[in-house]
N, C-alpha and C positions, 0 to 999 in steps of 0.2 A: 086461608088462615089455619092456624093450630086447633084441633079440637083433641079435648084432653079426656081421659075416663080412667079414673084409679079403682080399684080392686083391692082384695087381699084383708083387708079389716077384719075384726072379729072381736071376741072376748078370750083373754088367754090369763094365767094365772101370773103373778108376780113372779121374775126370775123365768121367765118365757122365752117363747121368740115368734115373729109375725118378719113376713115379708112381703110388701106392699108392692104392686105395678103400677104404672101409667103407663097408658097406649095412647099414641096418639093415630087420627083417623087422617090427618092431613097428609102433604105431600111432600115440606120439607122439615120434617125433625131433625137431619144432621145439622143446620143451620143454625140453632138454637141453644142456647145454655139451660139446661133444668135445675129446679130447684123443689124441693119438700117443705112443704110448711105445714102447721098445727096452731088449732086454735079449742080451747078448753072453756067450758059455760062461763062466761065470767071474766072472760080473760083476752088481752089481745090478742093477736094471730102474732106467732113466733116464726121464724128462721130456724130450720132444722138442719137440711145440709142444700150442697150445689154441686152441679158436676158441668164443666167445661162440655162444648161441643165433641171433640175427643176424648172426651175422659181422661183427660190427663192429668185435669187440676181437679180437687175437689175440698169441700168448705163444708167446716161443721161448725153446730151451736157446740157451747163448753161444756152445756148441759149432756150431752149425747156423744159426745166424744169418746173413742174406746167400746161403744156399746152400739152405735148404727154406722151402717155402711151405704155407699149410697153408690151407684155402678149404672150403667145404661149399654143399648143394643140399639144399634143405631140401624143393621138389618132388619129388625124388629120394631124400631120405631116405637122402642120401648123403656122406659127409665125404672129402676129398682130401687127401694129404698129396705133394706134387710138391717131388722131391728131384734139385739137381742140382750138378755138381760133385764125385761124389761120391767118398770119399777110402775107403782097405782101413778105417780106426778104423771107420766106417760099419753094417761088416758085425754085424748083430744078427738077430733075431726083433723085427719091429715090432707092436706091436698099438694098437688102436685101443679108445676106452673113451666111457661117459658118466657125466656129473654132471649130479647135480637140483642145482637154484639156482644152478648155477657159474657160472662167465664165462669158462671155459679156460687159468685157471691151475696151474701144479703144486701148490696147495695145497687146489685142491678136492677133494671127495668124489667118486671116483671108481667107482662103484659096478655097471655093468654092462662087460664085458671080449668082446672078439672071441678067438677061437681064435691068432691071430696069421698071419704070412707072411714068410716067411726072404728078405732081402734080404744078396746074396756080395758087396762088391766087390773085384775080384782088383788085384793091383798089377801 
């Protein structure tokens, strides 16, 4: 199975930038569609972005459009989520995920989850 570990979180000021990983520990991450999600005290877990097993296709919230980028390294067994501009609404728990058969939309089967990685941004 997929075991997930994101990284990269922190406290950065309004108008910032952060770039978040996911490493996976398994043995078939090229198989997979990844996806970033966020969830704020209070608040459901949201759909950030997705990226196809190739990277080829990839899906954003409307929220974050223009302002994160989402890319992966399939040598690396690694998915990136490069966030900038970033605004206080921002501040969540991000986690990183995969789907079998997906293409990195919000409506995939999202089926293995990372611990997550607390991203502040202060005003």
């Amino acid at each position: 199975q997929v075991q997930l570990a994101e990284s990269g979180g922190g406290l950065v000021q309004a108008g910032g930038s952060l770039r978040l990983s996911c490493a996976d520990s398994g043995r078939t991450f090229r198989e997979y569609a990844m996806g970033w999600f966020r969830q704020a005290p209070g608040k459901e877990r949201e759909f950030v972005g997705g990226i196809s097993w190739a990277g080829v296709r990839t899906y954003y919230a409307d929220s974050v459009k223009g302002r994160f980028t989402i890319s992966r390294d399939n040598v690396k067994s690694t998915v990136y989520l490069q966030m900038n501009s970033l605004k206080p609404e921002d501040t969540a728990v991000y986690y990183c995920a995969a789907a079998s058969y997906g293409s990195g939309t919000p409506r995939d089967e999202y089926r293995y989850w990372g611990q997550g990685t607390q991203v502040t941004v202060s005003s």
